[in-house]
LUMRO-232640 format. One record per residue (C-alpha): residue in one letter; x, y, z negated. Coordinates in steps of 0.5 Angstrom, whole numbers, padded with zeros to 4 digits, always signed. Last residue first. Example, Ala and Ser with C-alpha at 12.3 -4.5 7.8 and 13.67 -1.06 7.14 Angstrom:
REM residues 2
S+0027-0002-0014
A+0025-0009-0016
END
This chain:
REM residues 449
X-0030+0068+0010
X-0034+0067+0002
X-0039+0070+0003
X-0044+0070-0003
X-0051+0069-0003
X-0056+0070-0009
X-0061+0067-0011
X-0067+0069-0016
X-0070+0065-0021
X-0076+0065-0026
X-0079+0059-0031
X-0075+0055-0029
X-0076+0048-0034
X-0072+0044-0038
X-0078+0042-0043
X-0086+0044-0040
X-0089+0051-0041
X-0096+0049-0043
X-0100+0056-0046
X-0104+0057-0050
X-0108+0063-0050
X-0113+0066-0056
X-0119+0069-0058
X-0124+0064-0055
X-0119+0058-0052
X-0117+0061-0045
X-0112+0057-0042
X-0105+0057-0039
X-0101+0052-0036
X-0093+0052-0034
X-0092+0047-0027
X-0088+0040-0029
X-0094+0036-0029
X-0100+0037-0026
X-0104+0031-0026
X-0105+0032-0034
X-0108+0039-0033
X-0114+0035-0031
X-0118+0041-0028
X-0124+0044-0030
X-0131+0042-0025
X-0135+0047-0027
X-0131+0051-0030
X-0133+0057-0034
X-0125+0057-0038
X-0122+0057-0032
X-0115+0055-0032
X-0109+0058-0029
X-0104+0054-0027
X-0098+0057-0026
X-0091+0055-0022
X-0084+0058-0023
X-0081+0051-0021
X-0084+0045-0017
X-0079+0043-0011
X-0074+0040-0017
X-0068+0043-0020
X-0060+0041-0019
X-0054+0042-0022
X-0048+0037-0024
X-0046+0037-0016
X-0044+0044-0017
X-0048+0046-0010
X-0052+0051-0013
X-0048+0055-0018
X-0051+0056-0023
X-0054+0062-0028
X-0058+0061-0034
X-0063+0066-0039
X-0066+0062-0045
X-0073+0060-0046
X-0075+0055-0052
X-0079+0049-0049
X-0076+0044-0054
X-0070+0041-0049
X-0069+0048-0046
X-0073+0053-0042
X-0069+0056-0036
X-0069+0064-0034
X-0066+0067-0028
X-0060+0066-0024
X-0059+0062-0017
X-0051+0062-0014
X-0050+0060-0006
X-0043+0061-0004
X-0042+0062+0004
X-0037+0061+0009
X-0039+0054+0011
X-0046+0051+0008
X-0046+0044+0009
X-0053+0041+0008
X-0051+0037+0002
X-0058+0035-0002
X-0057+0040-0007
X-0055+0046-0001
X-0062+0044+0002
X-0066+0045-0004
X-0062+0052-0005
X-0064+0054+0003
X-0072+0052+0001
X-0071+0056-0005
X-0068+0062-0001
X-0074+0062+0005
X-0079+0063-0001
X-0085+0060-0004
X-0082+0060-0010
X-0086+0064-0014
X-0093+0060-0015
X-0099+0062-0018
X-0105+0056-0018
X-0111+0059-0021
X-0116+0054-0023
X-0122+0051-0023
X-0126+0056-0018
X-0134+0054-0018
X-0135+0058-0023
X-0133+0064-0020
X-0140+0066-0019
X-0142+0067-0026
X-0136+0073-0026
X-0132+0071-0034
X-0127+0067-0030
X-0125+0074-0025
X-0124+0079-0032
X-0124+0085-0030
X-0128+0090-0025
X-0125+0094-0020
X-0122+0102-0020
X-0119+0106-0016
X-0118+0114-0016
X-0110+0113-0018
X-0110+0106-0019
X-0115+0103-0025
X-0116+0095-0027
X-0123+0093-0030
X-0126+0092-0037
X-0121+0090-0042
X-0119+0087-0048
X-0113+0088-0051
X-0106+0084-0049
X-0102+0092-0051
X-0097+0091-0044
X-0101+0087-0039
X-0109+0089-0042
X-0113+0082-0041
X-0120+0081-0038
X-0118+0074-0036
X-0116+0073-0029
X-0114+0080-0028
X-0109+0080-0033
X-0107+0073-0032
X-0105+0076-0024
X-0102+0082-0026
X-0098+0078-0032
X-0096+0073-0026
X-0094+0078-0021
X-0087+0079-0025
X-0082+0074-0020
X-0086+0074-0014
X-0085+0083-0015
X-0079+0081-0013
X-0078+0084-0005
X-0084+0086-0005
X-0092+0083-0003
X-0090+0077-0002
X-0094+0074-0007
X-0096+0066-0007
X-0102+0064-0009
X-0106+0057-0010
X-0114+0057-0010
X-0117+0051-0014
X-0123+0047-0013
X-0125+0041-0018
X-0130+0036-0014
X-0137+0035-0015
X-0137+0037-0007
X-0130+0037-0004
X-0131+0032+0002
X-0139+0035+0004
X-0137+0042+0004
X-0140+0045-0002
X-0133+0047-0006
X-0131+0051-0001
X-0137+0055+0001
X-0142+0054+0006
X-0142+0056+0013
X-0142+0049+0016
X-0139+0051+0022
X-0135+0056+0020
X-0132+0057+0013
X-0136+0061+0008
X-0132+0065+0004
X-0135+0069-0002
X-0129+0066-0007
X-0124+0066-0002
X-0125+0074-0001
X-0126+0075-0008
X-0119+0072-0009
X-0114+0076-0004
X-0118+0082-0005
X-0117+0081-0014
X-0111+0078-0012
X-0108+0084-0008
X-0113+0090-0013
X-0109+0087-0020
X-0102+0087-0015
X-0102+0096-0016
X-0101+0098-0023
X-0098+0094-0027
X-0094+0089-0022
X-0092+0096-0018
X-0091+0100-0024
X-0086+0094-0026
X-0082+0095-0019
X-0082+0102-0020
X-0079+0102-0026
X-0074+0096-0023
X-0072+0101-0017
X-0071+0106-0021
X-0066+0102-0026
X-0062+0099-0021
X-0063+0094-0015
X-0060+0097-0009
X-0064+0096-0004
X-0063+0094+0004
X-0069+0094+0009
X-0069+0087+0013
X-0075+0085+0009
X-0078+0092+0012
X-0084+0092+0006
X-0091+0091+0006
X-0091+0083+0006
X-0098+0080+0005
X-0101+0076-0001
X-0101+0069+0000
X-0108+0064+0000
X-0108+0057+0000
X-0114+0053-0002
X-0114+0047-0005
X-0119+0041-0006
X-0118+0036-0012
X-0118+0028-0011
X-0118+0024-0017
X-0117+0017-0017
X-0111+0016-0020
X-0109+0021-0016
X-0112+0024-0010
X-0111+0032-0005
X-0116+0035-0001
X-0111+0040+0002
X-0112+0046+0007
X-0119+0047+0005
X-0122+0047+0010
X-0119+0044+0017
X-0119+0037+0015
X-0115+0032+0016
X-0109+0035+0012
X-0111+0028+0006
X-0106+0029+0001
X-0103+0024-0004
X-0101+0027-0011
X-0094+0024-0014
X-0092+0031-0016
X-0087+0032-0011
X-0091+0031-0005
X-0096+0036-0008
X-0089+0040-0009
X-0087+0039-0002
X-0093+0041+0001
X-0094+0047-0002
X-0088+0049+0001
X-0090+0048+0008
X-0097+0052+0006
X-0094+0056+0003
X-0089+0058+0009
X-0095+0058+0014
X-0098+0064+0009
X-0090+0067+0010
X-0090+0067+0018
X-0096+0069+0020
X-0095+0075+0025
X-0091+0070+0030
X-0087+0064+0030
X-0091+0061+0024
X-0097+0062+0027
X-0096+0059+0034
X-0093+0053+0030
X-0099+0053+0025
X-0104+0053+0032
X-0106+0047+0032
X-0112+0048+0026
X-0111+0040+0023
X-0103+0041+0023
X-0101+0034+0019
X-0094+0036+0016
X-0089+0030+0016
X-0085+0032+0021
X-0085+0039+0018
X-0080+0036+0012
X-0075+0035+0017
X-0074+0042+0020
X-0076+0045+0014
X-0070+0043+0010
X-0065+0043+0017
X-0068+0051+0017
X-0067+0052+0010
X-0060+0049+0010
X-0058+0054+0017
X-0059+0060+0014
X-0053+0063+0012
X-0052+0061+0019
X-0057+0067+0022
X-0060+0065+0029
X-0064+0060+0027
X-0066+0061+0020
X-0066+0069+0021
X-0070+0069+0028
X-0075+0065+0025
X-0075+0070+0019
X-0075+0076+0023
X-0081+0074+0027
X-0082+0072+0034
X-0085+0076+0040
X-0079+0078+0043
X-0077+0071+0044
X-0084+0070+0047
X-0089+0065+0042
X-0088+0058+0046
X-0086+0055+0040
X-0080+0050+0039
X-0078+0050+0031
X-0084+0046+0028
X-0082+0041+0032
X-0089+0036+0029
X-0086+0030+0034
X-0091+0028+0040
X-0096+0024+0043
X-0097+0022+0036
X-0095+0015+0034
X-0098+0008+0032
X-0094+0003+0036
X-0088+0003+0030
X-0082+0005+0036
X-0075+0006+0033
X-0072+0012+0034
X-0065+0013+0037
X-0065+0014+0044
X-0068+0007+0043
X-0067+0003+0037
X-0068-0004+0036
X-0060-0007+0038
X-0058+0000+0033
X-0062-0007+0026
X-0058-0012+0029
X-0052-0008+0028
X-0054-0006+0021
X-0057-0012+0018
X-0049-0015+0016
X-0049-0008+0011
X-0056-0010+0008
X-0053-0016+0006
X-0048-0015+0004
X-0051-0009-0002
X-0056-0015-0003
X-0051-0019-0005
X-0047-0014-0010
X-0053-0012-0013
X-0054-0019-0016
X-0062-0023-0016
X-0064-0021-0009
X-0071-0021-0008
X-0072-0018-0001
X-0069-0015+0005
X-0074-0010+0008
X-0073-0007+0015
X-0076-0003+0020
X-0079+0002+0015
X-0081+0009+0017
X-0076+0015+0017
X-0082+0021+0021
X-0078+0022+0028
X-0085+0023+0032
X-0083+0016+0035
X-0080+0014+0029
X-0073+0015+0026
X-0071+0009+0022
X-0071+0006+0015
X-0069+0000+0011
X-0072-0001+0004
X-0068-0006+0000
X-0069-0011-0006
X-0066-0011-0013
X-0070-0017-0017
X-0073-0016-0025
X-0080-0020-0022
X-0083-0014-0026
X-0079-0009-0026
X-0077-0009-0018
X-0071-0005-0017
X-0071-0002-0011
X-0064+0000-0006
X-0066+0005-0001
X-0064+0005+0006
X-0063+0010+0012
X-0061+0009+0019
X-0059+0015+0024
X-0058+0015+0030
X-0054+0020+0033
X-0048+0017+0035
X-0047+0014+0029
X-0050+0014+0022
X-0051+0010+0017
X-0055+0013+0010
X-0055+0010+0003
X-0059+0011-0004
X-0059+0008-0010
X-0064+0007-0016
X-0071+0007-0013
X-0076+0004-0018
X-0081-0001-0019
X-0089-0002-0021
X-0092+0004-0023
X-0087+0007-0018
X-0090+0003-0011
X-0097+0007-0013
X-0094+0013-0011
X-0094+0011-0004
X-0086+0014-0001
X-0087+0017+0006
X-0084+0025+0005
X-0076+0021+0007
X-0071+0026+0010
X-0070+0031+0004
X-0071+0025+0000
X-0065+0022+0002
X-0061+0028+0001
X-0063+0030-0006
X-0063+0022-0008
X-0056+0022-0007
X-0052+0019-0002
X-0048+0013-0001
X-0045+0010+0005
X-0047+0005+0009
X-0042+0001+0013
X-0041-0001+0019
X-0035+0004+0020
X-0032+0000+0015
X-0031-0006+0019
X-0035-0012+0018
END
């Protein structure tokens, strides 16, 4: 067997980036603890080697591109009681496993018509976004749209329309929703996308919970250049006081009073999230940063809170507008079990996650900063180079959960890992920071020719 018939080792980043079909249940049982590519005139064959833990035996996943390029299983090789064994073993299944292919893919029999190309739109080119011109056009761009390509073919799309959207004035929402997607994955959640509200119905351990997506609209030029100095964090910070109060409390009230068309009833009454816990997940894009302060303007509003003094308070006030406070204490809003903020769902955090599984970045350096909390939840600034191959960081990071003291149907705080919780206990908060966890970061990008 020459070397060229060989697979070659990855990380895990690399195979995960690719792989969105893993079953939680296999890890109550085995774990994945290597992983392997082969490719060769534009077929590609991934493997993943799993250590059974209870017949204590290596066993290999083998997995091709489907009709809808999904990597799905083609073949397992089973039950081998030395690595070294299975590992040439699955190097002679090569040649038998390129007879089966078709122009690269491996047919399973159960594909859609067509693969989930989330970059081929029939939106006009001069129709199209900013940020779809970036990611195909810009280079500095080019590990977000690799990430984004794959992990868009395992994205079911229950309206039709999210490719249009996404191509066209809708861009950010689409991109939580993406986002989203990758973090329940992460998370271990199953998602059923099968219906057209709310966006996700997700399980665990036989809990299923419904969310709402919602994000808060963009109302700057992205391609405007800023300098960030003293005035520009001041006015930042009048903003998160100030205005981001009034752009949760539309975005939420608008969810809770929605009654989707054609039931017309709330969320939490369609007949597959009925008894359920309901949450609304939210991303803010309203400036250039303000996702990475906006959780104290969202706390504030959610609980009745005064950001800087932390008293009591009865409704929010800009300039010659007011609205009331306190959105859990509202009886009607019992049925929302929670508040999830995310600060990540950015082009930039889909960019970090392509450099860490080893999408080439030429003539670029990519560097994240923020704050990190160590191995006894302390916070500390921290800074990295994302493609130091000692780094990396998960899909969930700066994310809240919000709770709702009055839920009807609370949230097991417990199916959430890795996402900082907060509750409301009579006079007091907790909080749940989880140990080495970015709790707020940027990204910086740096030409190097």
């Amino acid at each position: 067997m020459s070397e060229s018939m060989n697979f070659k080792e990855i990380n895990k980043e690399q195979f995960d980036m690719y792989f969105y079909g893993r079953s939680p249940y296999l890890k109550t049982f085995s774990q994945e603890i290597r992983w392997f590519k082969y490719e060769d005139n534009g077929i590609a064959i991934l493997s993943t080697i799993v250590f059974c833990n209870i017949d204590k035996d290596f066993n290999a996943i083998v997995l091709g591109r489907d009709l809808n390029k999904k990597f799905r299983a083609i073949n397992v090789l089973a039950s081998f009681e030395s690595m070294d064994e299975l590992l040439h073993h699955l190097n002679n299944c090569i040649p038998k496993m390129l007879s089966q292919h078709y122009n690269g893919t491996f047919m399973q029999g159960d594909e859609s018509r067509e693969p989930f190309s989330l970059f081929l739109s029939k939106v006009p080119k001069e129709k199209r976004n900013i940020y779809i011109k970036m990611l195909l056009e810009d280079p500095t761009h080019f590990p977000a749209y690799i990430v984004l390509e794959e992990l868009a073919y395992w994205f079911k799309d229950p309206d039709g329309i999210f490719i249009r959207d996404f191509h066209s004035e809708s861009f950010n929402s689409r991109l939580f929703e993406l986002y989203l997607n990758a973090v329940f994955y992460e998370l271990d959640f199953e998602m059923n996308r099968e219906y057209n509200q709310p966006d996700f119905l997700l399980s665990k351990f036989g809990e299923e919970i419904s969310v709402e997506a919602v994000s808060i609209a963009e109302t700057e030029d992205p391609l405007e250049r800023k300098v960030v100095d003293e005035q520009q964090m001041d006015e930042l910070r009048e903003h998160v006081l100030k205005v981001m109060p009034f752009k949760f409390a539309r975005s939420l009230l608008k969810k809770s009073r929605h009654r989707p068309e054609p039931a017309k009833v709330h969320y939490w009454e369609l007949e597959h999230t009925k008894n359920k816990p309901f949450i609304i997940a939210m991303q803010d894009y309203s400036k250039r940063m303000s996702m990475a302060f906006s959780s104290e303007a969202l706390h504030s509003y959610l609980y009745g809170i005064d950001i800087e003094s932390g008293a009591s308070i009865e409704q929010h006030t800009d300039k010659n507008r007011t609205i009331k406070s306190n959105f859990f204490a509202t009886e009607q809003n019992n049925h929302i079990s929670a508040v999830l903020l995310t600060t990540q769902a950015t082009v930039p955090k889909f960019n970090r996650m392509g450099i860490l599984a080893g999408v080439e970045a030429n003539g670029f350096k990519i560097y994240v900063n923020g704050v990190k909390t160590d191995d006894n939840a302390n916070p500390h600034p921290f800074s990295a180079d994302v493609s130091d191959p000692n780094y990396n960081e998960p899909w969930c990071t700066a994310a809240y959960m919000y709770h709702n003291p009055n839920a009807v149907h609370p949230v097991d705080f417990r199916l959430f890992p890795n996402i900082i919780h907060v509750f409301q206990k009579n006079d007091h908060f907790e909080q749940l920071v989880p140990r080495n966890y970015i709790t707020q970061s940027t990204t910086l990008v740096l030409k190097t020719k």
